[in-house]
C-alpha positions as CSV (number, residue, x, y, z in Angstrom):
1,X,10.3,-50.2,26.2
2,X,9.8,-52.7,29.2
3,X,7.2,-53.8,31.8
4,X,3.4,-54.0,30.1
5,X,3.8,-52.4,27.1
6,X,6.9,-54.2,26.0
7,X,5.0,-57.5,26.4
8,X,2.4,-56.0,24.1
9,X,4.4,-54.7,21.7
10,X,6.2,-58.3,21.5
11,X,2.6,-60.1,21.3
12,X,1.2,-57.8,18.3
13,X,5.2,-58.4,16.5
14,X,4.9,-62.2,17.1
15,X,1.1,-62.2,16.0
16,X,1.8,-59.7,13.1
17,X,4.9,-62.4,12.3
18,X,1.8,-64.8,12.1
19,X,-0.4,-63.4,10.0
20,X,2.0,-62.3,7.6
21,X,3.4,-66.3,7.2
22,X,-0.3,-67.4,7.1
23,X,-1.3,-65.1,4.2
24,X,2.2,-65.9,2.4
25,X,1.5,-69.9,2.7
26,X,-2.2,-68.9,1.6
27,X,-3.8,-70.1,4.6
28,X,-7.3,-68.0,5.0
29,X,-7.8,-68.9,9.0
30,X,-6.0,-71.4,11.9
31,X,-8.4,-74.8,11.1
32,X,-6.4,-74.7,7.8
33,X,-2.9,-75.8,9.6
34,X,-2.3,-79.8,10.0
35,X,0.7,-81.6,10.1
36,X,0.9,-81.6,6.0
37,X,1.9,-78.4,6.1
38,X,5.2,-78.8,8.0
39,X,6.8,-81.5,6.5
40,X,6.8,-83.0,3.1
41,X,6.3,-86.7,2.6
């Protein structure tokens, strides 16, 4: 698949990839991500 549709395709994986690594960290929505969530201090 190429042109349009392959970009779409790619966005809903990459935003599907997202979601799925939002819900497994337990974050409910995007204001929940800061900085304490990538690094441990």
């Amino acid at each position: 698949m190429g042109g349009k549709e392959g970009v779409k395709q790619v966005m809903r994986n990459i935003i599907g990839d997202f979601e799925l690594t939002m819900a497994l960290s337990g974050i409910k929505k995007l204001d929940d991500i800061n900085t304490s969530l990538l690094y441990n201090k």
